[in-house]
ROPANU-56671 format. One record per residue (C-alpha): residue in three letters; x, y, z. Coordinates in steps of 0.02 Angstrom, whole numbers. Each point is the difference from the previous one (the first is absolute). Example, Ala and Ser with C-alpha at 12.3 -4.5 7.8 and 13.67 -1.06 7.14 Angstrom:
BEGIN
res=Ala&u=615&v=-225&w=390
res=Ser&u=69&v=172&w=-33
# end
This chain:
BEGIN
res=Unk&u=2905&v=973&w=2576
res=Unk&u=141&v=7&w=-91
res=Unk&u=52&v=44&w=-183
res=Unk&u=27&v=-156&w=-71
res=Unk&u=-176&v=-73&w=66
res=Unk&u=-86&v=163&w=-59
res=Unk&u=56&v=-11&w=-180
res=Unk&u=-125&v=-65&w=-127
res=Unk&u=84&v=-125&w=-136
res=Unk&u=30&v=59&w=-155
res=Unk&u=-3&v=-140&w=-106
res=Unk&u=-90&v=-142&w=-38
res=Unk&u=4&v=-175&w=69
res=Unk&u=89&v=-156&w=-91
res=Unk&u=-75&v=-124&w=22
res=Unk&u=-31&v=-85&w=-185
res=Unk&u=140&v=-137&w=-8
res=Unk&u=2&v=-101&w=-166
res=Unk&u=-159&v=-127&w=35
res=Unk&u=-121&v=144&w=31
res=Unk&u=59&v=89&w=-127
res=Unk&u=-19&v=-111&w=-134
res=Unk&u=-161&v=-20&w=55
res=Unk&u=-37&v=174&w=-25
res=Unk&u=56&v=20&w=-178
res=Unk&u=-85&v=-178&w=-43
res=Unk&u=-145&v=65&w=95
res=Unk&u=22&v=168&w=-100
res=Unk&u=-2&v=-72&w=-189
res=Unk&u=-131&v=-116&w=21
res=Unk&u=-157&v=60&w=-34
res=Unk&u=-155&v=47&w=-102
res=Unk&u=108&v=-24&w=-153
res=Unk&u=13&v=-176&w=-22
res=Unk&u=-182&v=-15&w=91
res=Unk&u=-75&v=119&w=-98
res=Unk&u=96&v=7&w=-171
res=Unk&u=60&v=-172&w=-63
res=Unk&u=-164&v=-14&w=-105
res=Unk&u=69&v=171&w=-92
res=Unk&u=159&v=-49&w=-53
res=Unk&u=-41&v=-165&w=-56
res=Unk&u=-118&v=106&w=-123
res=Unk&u=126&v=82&w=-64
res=Unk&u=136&v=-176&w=-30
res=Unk&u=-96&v=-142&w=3
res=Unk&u=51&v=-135&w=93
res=Unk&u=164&v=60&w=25
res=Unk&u=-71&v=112&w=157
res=Unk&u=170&v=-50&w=107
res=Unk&u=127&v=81&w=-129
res=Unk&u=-63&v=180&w=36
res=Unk&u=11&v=-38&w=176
res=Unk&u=182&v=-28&w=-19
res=Unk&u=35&v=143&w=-118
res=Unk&u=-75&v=115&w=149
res=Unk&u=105&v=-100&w=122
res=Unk&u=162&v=51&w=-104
res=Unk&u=-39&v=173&w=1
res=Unk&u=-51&v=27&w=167
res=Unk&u=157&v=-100&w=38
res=Unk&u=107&v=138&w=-86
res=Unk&u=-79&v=144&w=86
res=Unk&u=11&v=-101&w=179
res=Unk&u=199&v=31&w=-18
res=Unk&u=-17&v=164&w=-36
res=Unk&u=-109&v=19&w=143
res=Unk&u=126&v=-122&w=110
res=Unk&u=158&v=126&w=-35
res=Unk&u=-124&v=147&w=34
res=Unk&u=-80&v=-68&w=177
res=Unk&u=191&v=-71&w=48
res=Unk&u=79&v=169&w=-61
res=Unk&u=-140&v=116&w=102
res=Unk&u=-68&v=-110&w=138
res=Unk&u=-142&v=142&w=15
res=Unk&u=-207&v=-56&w=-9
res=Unk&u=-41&v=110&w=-155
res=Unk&u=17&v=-93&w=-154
res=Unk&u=-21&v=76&w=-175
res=Unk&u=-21&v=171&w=75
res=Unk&u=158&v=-1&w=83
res=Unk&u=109&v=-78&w=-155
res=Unk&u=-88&v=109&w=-129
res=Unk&u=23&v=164&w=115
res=Unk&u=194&v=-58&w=41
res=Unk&u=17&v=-26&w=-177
res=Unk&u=-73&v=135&w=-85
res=Unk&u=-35&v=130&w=116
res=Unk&u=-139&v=71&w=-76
res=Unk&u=-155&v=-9&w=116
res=Unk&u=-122&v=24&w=-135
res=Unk&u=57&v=-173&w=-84
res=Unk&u=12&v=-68&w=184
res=Unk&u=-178&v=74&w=15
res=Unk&u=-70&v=-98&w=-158
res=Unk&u=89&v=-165&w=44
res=Unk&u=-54&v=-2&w=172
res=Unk&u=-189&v=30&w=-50
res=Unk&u=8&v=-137&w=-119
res=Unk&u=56&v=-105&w=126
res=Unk&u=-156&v=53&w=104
res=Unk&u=-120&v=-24&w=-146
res=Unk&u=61&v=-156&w=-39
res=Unk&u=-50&v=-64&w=167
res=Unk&u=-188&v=68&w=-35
res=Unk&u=-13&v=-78&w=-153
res=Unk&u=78&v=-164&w=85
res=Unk&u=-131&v=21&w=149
res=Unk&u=-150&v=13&w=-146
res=Unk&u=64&v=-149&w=-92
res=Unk&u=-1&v=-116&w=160
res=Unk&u=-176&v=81&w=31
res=Unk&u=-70&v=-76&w=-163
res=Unk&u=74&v=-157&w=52
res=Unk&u=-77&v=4&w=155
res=Unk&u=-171&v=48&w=-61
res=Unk&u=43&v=-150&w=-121
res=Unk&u=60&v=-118&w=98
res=Unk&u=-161&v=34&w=142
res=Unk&u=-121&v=-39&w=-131
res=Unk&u=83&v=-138&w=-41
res=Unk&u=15&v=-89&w=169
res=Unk&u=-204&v=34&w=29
res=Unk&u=-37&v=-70&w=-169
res=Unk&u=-69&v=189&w=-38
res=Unk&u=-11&v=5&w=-187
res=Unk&u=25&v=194&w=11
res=Unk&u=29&v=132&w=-142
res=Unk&u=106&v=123&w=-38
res=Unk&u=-94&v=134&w=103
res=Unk&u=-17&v=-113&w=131
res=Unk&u=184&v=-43&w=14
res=Unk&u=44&v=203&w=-16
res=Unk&u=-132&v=37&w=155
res=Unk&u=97&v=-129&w=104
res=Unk&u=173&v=57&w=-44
res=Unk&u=-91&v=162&w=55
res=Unk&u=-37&v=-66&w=161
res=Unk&u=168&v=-83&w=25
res=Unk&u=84&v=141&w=-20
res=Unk&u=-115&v=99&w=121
res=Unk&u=48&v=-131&w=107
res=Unk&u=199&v=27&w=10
res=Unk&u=-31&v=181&w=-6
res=Unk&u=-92&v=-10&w=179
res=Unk&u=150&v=-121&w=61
res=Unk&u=119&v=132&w=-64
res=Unk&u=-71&v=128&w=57
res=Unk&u=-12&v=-88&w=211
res=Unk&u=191&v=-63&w=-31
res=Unk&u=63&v=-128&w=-50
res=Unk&u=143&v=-81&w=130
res=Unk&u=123&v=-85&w=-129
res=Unk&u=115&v=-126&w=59
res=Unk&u=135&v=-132&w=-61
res=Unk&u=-105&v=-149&w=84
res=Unk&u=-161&v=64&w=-89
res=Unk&u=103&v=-14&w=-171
res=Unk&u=71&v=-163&w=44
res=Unk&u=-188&v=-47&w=27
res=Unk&u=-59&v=53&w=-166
res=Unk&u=125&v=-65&w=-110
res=Unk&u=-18&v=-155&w=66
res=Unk&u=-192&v=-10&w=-51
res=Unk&u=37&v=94&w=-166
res=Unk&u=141&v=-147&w=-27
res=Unk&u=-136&v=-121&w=46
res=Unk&u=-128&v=42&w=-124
res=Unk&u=153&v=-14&w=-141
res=Unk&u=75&v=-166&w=67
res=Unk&u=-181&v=-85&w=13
res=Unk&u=-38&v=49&w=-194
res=Unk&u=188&v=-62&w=-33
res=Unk&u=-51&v=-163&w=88
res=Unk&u=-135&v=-6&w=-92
res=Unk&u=50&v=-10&w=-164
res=Unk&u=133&v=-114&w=58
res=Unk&u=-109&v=-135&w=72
res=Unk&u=-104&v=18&w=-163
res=Unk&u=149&v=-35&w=-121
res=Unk&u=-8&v=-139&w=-86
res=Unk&u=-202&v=-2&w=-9
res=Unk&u=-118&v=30&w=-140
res=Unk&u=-20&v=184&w=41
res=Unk&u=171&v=44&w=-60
res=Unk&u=58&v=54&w=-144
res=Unk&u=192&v=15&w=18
res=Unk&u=-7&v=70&w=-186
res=Unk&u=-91&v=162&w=39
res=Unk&u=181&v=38&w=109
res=Unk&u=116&v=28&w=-152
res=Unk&u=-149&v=70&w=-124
res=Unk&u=34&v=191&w=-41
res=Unk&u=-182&v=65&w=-60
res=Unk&u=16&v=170&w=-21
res=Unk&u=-118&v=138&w=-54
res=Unk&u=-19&v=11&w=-193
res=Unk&u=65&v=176&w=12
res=Unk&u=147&v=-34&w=78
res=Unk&u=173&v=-96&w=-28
res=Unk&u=78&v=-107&w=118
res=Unk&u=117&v=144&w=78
res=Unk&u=-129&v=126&w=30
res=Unk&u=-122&v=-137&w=79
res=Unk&u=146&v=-52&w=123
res=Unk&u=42&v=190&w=31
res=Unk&u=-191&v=59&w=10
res=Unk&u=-22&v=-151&w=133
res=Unk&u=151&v=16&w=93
res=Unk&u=-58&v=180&w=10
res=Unk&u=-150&v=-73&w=104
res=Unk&u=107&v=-128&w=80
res=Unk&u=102&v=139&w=81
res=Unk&u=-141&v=32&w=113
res=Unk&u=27&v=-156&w=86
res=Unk&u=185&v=-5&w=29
res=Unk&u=2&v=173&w=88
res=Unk&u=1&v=38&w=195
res=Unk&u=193&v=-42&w=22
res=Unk&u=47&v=174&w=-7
res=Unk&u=-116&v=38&w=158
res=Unk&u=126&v=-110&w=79
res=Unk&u=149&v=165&w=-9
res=Unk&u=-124&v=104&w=114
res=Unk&u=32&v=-142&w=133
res=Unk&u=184&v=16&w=-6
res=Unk&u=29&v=131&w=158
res=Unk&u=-107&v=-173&w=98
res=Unk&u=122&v=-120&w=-101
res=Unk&u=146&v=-94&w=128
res=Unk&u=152&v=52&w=-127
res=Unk&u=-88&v=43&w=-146
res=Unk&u=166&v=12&w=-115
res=Unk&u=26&v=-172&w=25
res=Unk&u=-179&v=-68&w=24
res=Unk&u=-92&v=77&w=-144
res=Unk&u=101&v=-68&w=-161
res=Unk&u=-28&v=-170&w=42
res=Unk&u=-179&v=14&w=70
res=Unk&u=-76&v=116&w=-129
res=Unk&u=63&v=-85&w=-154
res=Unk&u=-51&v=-190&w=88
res=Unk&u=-186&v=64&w=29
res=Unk&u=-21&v=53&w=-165
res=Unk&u=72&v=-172&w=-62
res=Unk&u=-123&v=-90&w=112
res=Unk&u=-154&v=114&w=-57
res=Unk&u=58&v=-49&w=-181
res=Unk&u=-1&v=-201&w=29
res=Unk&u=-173&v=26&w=63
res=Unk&u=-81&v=136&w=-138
res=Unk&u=97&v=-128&w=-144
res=Unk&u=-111&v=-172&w=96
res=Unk&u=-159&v=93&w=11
res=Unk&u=9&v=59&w=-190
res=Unk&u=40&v=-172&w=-56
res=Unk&u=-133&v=-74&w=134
res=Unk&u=-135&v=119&w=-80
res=Unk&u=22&v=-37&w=-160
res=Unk&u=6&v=-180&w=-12
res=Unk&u=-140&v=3&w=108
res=Unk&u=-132&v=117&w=-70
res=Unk&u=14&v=47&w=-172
res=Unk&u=68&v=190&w=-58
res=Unk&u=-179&v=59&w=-55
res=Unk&u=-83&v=-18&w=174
res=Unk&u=171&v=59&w=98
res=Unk&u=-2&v=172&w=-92
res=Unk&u=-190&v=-4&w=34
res=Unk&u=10&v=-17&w=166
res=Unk&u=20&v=137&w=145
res=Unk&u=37&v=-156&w=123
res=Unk&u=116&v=-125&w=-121
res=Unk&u=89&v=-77&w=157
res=Unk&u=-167&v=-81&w=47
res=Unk&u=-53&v=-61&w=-163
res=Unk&u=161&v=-55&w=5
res=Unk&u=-28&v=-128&w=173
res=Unk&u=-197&v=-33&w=-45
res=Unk&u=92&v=-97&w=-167
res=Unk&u=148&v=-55&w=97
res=Unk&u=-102&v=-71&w=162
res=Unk&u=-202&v=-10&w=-63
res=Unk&u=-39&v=-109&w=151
res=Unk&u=80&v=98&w=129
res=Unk&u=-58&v=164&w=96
res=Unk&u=164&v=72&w=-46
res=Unk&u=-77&v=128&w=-115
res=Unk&u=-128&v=68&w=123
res=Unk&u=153&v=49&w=97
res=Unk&u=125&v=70&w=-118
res=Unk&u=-116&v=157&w=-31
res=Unk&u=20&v=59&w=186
res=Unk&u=168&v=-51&w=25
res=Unk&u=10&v=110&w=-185
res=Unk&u=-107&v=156&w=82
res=Unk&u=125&v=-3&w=159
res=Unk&u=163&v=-12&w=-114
res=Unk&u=-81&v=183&w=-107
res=Unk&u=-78&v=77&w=162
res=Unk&u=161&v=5&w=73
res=Unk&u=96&v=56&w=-175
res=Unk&u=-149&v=137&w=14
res=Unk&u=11&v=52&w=179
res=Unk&u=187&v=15&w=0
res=Unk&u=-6&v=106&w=-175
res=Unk&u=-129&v=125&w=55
res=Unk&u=124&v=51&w=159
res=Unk&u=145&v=13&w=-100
res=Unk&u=-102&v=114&w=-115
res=Unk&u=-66&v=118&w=141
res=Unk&u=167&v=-9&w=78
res=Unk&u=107&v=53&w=-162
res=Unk&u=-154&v=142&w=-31
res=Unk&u=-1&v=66&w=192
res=Unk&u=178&v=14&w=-12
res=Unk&u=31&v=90&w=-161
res=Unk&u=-162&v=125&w=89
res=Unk&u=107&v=0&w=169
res=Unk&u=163&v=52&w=-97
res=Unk&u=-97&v=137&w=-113
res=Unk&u=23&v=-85&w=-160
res=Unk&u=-224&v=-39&w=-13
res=Unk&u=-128&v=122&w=94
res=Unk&u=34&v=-11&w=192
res=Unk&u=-180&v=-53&w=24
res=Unk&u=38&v=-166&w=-37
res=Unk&u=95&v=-13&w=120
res=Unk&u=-113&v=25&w=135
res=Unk&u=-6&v=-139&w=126
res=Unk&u=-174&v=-69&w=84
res=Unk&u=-34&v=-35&w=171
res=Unk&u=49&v=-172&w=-23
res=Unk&u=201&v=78&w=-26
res=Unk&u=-29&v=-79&w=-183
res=Unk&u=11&v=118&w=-150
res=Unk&u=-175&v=-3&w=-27
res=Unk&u=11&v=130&w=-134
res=Unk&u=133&v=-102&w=-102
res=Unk&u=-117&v=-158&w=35
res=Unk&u=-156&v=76&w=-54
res=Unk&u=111&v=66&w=-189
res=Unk&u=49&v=-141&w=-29
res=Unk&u=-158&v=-86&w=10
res=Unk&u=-85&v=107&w=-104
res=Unk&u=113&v=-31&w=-129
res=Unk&u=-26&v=-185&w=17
res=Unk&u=-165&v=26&w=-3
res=Unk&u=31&v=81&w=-167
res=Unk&u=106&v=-102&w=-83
res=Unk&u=-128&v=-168&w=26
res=Unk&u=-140&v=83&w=-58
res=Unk&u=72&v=60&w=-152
res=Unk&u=89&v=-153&w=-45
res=Unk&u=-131&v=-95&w=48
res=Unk&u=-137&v=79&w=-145
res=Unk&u=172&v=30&w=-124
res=Unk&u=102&v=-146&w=-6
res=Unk&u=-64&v=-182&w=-35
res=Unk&u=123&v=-70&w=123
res=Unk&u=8&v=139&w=156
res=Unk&u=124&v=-146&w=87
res=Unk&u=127&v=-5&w=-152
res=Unk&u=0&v=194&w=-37
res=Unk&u=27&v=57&w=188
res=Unk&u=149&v=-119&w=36
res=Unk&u=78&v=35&w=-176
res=Unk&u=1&v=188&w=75
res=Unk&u=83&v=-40&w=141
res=Unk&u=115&v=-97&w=-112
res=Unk&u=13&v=162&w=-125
res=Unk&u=35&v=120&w=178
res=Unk&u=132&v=-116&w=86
res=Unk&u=110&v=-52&w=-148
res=Unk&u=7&v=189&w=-37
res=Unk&u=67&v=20&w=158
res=Unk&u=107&v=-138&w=3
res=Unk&u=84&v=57&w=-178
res=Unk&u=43&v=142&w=102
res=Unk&u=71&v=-85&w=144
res=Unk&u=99&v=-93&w=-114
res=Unk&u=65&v=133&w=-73
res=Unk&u=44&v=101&w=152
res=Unk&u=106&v=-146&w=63
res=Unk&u=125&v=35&w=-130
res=Unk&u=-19&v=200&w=33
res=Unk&u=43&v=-38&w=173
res=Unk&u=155&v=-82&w=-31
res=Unk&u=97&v=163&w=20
res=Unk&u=-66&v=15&w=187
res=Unk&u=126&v=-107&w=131
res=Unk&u=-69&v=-47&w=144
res=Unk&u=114&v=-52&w=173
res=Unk&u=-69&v=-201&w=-14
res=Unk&u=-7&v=-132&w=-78
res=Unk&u=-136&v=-49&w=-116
res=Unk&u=-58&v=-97&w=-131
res=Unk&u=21&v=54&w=-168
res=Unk&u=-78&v=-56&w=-179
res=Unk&u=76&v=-9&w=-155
res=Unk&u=-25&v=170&w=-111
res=Unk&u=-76&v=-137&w=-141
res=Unk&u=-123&v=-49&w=104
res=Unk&u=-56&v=165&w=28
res=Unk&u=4&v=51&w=-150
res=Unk&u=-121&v=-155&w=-62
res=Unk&u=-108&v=13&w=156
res=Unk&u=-23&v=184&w=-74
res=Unk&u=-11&v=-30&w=-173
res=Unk&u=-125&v=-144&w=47
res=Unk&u=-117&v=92&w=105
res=Unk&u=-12&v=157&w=-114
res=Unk&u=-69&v=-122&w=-140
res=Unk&u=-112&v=-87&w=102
res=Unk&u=-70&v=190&w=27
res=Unk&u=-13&v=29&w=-178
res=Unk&u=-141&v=-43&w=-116
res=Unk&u=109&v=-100&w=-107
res=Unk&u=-14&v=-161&w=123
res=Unk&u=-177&v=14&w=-43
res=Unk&u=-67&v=83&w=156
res=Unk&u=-176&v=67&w=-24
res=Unk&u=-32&v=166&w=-7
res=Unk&u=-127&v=11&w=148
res=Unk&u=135&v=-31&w=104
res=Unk&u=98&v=151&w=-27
res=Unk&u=-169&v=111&w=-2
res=Unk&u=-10&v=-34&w=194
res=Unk&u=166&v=2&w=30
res=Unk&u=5&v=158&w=-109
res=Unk&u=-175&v=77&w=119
res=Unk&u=86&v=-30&w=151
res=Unk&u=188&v=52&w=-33
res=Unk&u=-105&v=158&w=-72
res=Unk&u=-90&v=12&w=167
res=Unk&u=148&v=22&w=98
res=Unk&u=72&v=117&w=-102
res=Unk&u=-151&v=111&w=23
res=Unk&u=2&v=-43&w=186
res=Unk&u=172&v=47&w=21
res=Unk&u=51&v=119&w=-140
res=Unk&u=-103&v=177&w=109
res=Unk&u=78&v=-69&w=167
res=Unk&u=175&v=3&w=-100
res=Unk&u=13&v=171&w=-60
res=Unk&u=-56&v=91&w=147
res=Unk&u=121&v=-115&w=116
res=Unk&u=144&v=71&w=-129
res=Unk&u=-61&v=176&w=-1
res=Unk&u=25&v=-5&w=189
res=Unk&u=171&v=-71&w=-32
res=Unk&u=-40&v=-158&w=89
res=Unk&u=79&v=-165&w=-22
res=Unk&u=-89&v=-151&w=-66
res=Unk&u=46&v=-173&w=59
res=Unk&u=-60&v=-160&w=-43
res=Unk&u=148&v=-130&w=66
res=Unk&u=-103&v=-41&w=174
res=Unk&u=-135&v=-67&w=-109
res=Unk&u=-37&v=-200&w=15
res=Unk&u=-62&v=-107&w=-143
res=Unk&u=-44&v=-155&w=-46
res=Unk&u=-153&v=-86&w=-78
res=Unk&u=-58&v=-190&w=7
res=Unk&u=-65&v=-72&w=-130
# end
């Protein structure tokens, strides 16, 4: 045999071109958000549910060209971790961003569990409450633990498949509320009304809803972990990225204005499931809205699934690279990190039970932490790109303006604060679980320096779906 036939390949396959993967970062966005969440921010502006949409799309739109000079300029599957640690330098900040990155895809995974648990009930006419729902996000959650934990066989034609049934439950309300225009049910009005809390102004109800917005536009940044499997990802990503995030808008912007012509603000914000109050007013005579739920519970499963293995992926590698206790990253007999899987969980577990008895909307205060987590991250990112500036690479690549950045940064970093009107249970779990990690890690730290070992994080994937 000779040399050449014995070698293993070292690198990955490309074989994304530009159809497939636009399909993944469409695929990627949509979500539980606008299934789950549309309800929430029509609560907090009225009628005028679309304009928060857009706000979020402009923002995520920023960071995406930070992200595009980042994934053009270091064609590497690492994300965040890699730009913050290339930036920077310092592992402990590269430590803290990349667990936020992995919490944020917990609290996205416990989010689309309510929404399953909601959206169940809903499409068996079980009038179930709140512990109900809670024992079934349980049990949904179980579930994808015992698929993670056998393995989970992840492929490009299995995304394809699954964005086009997410896209079908969205185009079907869209239609919907199209075919219904014009009838007695709508209330064109209710589009343009801003109703906003009596303790808050105009501005801060935008902010505080495009806040929860957020949640729905992200998932295109999973899209730079893709880009060692991208056909010339320099040239292909600019274009692609920025045109799935445009089409993702157009549809979030229709369904907004859809829902609230349709059903009035008061029931939407009620509502766990507003998409299918949404098609029972829009279509009363059709079966449409007995099948919207499961399309719905398909769409958040998946968000779920695909969450809960980047979350045991990003903790099994910080264990495997000494940065967490190496016992979690112990791998079953299954060759899945079973230890990682079963963490993970746990924490899940934890988070919907607490939020569950705490918060009066679990739905709405899980996805604004996911929200809170990412845009931290992504003022980071955005700031980084400009920090990077000094570093030359030998190709070509795309390359933002240093405003952008520096809005995309600015931007972000408010959205964290609690002057857009974020509530404060928000950053208590974000606060808990950034806290957690700190304890996790901090022990394995010290004795790794006293040894004089080196820490690395840069090998580290991320990348959460909403």
């Amino acid at each position: 045999m000779s040399t050449a036939s014995s070698e293993k390949p070292t690198e990955l396959r490309r074989v994304m071109g530009p159809r497939l993967l636009l399909l993944f970062i469409v695929g990627d966005i949509l979500g539980t958000g606008v299934y789950a969440l549309t309800g929430q921010v029509a609560a907090e502006v009225g009628g005028a549910a679309w304009l928060p949409f857009l706000v979020a799309f402009a923002v995520a739109t920023l960071t995406a060209f930070s992200y595009l000079e980042l994934v053009t300029k270091y064609p590497q599957a690492a994300g965040a971790a890699l730009y913050v640690h290339k930036a920077f330098g310092v592992h402990f900040f590269t430590f803290l961003v990349t667990f936020a990155v992995m919490c944020s895809g917990i609290t996205s995974a416990s989010t689309a569990s309510r929404a399953f648990a909601s959206n169940f009930a809903a499409g068996i006419s079980w009038e179930a409450g709140n512990t109900q729902i809670m024992l079934v996000s349980l049990g949904f959650m179980a579930l994808v633990m015992a698929i993670n934990l056998r393995g989970v066989s992840e492929s490009v034609k299995a995304n394809v498949v699954l964005t086009l049934v997410e896209l079908s439950g969205l185009l079907l309300v869209i239609m919907v509320g199209l075919l219904a225009f014009g009838g007695d049910t709508v209330d064109f009005s209710r589009v343009v009304a801003f109703d906003t809390p009596d303790d808050k102004n105009v501005f801060l109800a935008i902010t505080t809803a495009t806040s929860l917005a957020f949640f729905a536009m992200v998932g295109f940044e999973d899209s730079v972990n893709m880009a060692e499997e991208t056909q010339d990802p320099t040239r292909i990503f600019p274009k692609i990225m920025l045109t799935g995030l445009g089409i993702t808008a157009v549809i979030y912007v229709l369904i907004s204005i859809c829902a609230v012509a349709l059903v009035p603000v008061g029931e939407l914000a009620d509502s766990d499931t507003p998409l299918v109050l949404v098609v029972e007013a829009g279509a009363p005579n059709l079966p449409i809205d007995t099948i919207l739920p499961f399309i719905s519970m398909f769409a958040v499963a998946n968000s779920a699934l695909i969450n809960m293995m980047m979350a045991s992926r990003l903790i099994y590698g910080m264990a495997r690279q000494g940065v967490l206790p190496e016992q979690l990253g112990r791998v079953g007999r299954t060759r899945t990190p079973s230890a990682a899987i079963l963490f993970t969980t746990v924490l899940a577990f934890a988070l919907i039970t607490y939020v569950s008895y705490a918060s009066e909307d679990a739905v709405a205060v899980l996805g604004g932490t996911t929200a809170l987590l990412l845009l931290g991250v992504f003022g980071v990112v955005n700031v980084a790109v400009l920090v990077l500036r000094k570093d030359s690479v030998d190709h070509e690549h795309f390359r933002t303006r240093a405003w952008i950045a520096v809005i995309g940064a600015v931007a972000c970093l408010y959205l964290v604060t609690p002057m857009s009107g974020r509530p404060a249970e928000q950053y208590e779990i974000a606060g808990i679980l950034l806290a957690l990690g700190l304890v996790l890690s901090v022990p394995v730290y010290i004795a790794r320096r006293r040894q004089g070992e080196h820490v690395e994080l840069t090998d580290i994937e991320d990348g959460p779906q909403e």
